[in-house]
C-alpha positions as CSV (number, residue, x, y, z in Angstrom):
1,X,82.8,139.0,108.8
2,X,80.1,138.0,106.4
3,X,79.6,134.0,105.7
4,X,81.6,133.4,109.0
5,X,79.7,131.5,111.1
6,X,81.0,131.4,115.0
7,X,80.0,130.3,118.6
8,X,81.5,131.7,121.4
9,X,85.1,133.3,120.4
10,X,86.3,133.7,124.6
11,X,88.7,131.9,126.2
12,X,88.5,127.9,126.3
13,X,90.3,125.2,128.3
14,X,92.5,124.3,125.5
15,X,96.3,123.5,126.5
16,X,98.5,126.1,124.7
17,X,99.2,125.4,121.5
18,X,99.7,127.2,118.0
19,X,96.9,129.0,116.0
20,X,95.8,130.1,113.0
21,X,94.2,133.1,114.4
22,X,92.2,132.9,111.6
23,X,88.3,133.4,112.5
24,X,87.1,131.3,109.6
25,X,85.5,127.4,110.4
26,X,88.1,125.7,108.7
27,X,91.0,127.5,110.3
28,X,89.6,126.7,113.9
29,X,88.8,123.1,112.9
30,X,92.3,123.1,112.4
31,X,93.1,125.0,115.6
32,X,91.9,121.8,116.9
33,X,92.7,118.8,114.9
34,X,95.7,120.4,112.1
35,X,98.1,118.9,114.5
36,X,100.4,116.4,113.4
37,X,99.1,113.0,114.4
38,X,95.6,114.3,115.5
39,X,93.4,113.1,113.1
40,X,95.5,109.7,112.9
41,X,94.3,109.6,116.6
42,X,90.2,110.1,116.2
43,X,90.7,107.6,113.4
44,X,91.9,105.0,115.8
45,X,89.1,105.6,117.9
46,X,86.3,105.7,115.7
47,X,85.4,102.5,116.1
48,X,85.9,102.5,119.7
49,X,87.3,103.3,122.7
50,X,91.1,102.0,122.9
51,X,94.0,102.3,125.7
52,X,97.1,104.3,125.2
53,X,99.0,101.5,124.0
54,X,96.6,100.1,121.8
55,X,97.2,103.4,120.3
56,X,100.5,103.0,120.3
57,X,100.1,99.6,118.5
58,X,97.6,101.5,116.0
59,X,100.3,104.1,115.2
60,X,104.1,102.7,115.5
61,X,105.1,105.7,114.0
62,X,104.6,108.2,116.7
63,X,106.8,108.0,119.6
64,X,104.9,108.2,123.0
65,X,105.3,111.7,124.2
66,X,104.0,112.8,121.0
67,X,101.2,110.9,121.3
68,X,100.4,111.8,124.9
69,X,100.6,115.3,123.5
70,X,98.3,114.8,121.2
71,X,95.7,113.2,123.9
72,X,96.1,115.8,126.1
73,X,95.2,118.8,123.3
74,X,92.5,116.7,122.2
75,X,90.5,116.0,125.6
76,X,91.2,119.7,126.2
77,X,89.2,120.2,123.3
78,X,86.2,118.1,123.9
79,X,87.2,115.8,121.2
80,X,87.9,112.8,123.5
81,X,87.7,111.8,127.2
82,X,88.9,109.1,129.3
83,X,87.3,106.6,130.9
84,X,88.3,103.1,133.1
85,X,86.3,100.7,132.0
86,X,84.2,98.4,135.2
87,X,85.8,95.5,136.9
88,X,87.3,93.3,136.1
89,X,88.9,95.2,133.1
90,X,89.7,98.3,135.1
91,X,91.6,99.5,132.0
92,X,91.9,103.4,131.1
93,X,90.6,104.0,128.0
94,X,90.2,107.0,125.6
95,X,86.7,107.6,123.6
96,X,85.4,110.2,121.1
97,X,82.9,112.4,122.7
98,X,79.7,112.9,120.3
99,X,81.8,116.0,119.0
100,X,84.9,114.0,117.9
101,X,82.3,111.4,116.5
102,X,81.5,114.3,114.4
103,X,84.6,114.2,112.7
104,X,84.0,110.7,111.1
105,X,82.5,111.8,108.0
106,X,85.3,114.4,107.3
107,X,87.8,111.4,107.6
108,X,86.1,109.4,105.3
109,X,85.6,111.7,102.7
110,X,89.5,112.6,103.5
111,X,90.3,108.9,103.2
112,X,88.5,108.7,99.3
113,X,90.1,112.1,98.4
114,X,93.5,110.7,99.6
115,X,92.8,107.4,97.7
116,X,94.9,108.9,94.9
117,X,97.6,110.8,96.8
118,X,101.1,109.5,96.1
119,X,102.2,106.3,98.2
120,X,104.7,107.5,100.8
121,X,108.7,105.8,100.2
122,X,109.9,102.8,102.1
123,X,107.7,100.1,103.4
124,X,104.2,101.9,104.9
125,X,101.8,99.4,106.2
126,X,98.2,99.2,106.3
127,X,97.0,98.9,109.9
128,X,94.0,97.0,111.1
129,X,91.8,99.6,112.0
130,X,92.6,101.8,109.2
131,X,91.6,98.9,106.4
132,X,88.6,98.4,108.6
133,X,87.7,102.4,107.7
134,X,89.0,102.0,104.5
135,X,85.8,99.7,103.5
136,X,83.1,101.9,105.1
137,X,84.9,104.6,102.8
138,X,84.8,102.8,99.5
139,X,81.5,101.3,100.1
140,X,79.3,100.9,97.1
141,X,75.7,100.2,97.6
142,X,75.0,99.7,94.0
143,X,76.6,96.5,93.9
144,X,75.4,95.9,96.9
145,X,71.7,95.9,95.9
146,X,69.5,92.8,96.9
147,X,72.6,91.4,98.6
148,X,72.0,90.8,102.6
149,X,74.6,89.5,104.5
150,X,76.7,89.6,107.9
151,X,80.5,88.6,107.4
152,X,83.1,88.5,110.2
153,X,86.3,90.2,109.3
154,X,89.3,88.4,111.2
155,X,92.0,91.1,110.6
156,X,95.2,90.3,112.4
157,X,93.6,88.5,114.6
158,X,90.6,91.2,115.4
159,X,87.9,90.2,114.8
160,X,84.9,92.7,113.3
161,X,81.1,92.2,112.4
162,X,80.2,93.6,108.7
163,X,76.5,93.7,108.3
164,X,75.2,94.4,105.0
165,X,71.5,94.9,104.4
166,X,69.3,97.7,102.0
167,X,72.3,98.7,100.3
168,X,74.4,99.7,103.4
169,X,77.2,98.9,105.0
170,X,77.6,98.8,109.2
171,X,80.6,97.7,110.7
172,X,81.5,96.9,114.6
173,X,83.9,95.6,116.8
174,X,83.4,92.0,118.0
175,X,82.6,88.4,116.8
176,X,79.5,87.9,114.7
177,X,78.9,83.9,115.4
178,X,75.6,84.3,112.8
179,X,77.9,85.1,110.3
180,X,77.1,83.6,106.7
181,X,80.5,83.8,106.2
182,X,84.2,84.5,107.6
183,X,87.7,85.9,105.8
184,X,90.5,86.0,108.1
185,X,93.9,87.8,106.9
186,X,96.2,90.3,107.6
187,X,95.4,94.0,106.2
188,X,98.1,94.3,103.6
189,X,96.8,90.8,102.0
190,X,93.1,92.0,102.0
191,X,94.1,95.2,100.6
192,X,95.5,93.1,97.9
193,X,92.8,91.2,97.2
194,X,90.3,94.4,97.2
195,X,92.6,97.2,95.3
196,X,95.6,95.7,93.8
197,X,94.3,92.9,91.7
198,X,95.4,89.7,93.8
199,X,93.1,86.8,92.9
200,X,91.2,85.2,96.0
201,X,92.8,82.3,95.0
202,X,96.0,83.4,95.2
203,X,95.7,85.2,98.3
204,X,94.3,81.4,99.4
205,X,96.8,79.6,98.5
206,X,99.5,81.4,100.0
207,X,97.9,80.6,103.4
208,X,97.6,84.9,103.7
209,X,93.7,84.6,103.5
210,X,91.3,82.1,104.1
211,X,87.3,82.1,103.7
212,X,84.8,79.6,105.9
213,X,81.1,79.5,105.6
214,X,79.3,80.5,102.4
215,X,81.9,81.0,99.8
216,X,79.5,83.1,97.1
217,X,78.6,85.1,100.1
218,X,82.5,86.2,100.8
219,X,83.5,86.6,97.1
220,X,80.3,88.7,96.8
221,X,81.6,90.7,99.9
222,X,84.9,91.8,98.4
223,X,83.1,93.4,95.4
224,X,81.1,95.9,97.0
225,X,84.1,98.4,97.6
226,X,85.6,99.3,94.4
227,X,88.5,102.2,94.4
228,X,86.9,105.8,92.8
229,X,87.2,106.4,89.4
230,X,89.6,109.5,89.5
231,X,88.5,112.8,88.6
């Protein structure tokens, strides 16, 4: 099997489930993570550790058993573990081990290749944590060049810490209170705003979207993640 690279082909401690049986990389990444929902679930906790219905809340479209499923195959996999955070939280949570953390650049570079997939019918919504991803995917540093600057992201009511600095772009959970400056709105709106030509002021006005702190700083912020040229 020249060009097939493999580690350990005996038995694992996966839950039964169906297969490729395909001895190639790609075929037992998918093994893994090619069920439906599966990779909807490490993106929900690539920014951090979340409890089942957080999840839920993160996916409305999968029912619960599905989702439990899709936990269970994964932890048997090494891709995520649970954990109960100390007191007083006490809350279960589920995590990404370092090798589901592994599969974060594979969703980004999925998330730009699907930026020009067709739009599904009906109404499909942007989620919180999914826009969040959406900007470490369409990140530009050239634009970003000589601009430093930490922004707090209030999206539906989450808030997020965007640090910008040497052409790069981090992004965390949590309040930034040094912020230079803060845009609160919901997904959809700031989607708007960044990818389907609503003006700021618009967006504004409506009451959808609102910027505190250093105004050039924010409208500077929503430039640096322009959609791909297609090929």
């Amino acid at each position: 099997m020249i060009g097939v690279p493999y580690h350990g082909v005996g038995k694992t401690n996966q839950v039964t489930k169906r297969s490729y049986g395909d001895l190639c990389g790609i075929a037992r990444a998918l093994d893994v993570v090619g069920e439906r929902w599966a990779l909807l679930v490490v993106r929900e906790l690539i920014l951090g550790p979340k409890r089942f219905t957080d999840l839920r809340a993160g996916l409305p479209n999968v029912g619960p058993d599905v989702l439990a499923q899709r936990l269970k195959e994964l932890e048997a996999s090494g891709v995520l573990r649970r954990r109960t955070l100390a007191p007083p939280a006490g809350s279960r949570v589920y995590e990404l081990t370092e090798r589901g953390r592994a599969l974060e650049p594979v969703l980004l570079e999925l998330g730009r290749w699907g930026t020009f997939a067709p739009v599904p019918d009906g109404d499909p919504k942007l989620g919180v944590d999914s826009t969040v991803i959406a900007l470490r995917t369409l990140f530009d540093h050239e634009p970003a060049d000589g601009f430093d600057a930490i922004v707090e992201l209030v999206l539906g009511g989450q808030p997020f810490r965007a640090t910008v600095a040497g052409g790069e772009l981090k992004l965390a959970r949590g309040d930034a209170p040094d912020a230079a400056a803060s845009i609160a709105s919901d997904p959809m709106t700031l989607a708007a705003v960044l990818w389907q030509g609503m003006p700021l002021s618009a967006a504004e006005r409506s009451g959808d979207l609102a910027v505190d702190g250093d105004r050039p700083a924010a409208k500077r912020f929503l430039t640096l993640f322009p959609l791909p040229e297609p090929d």
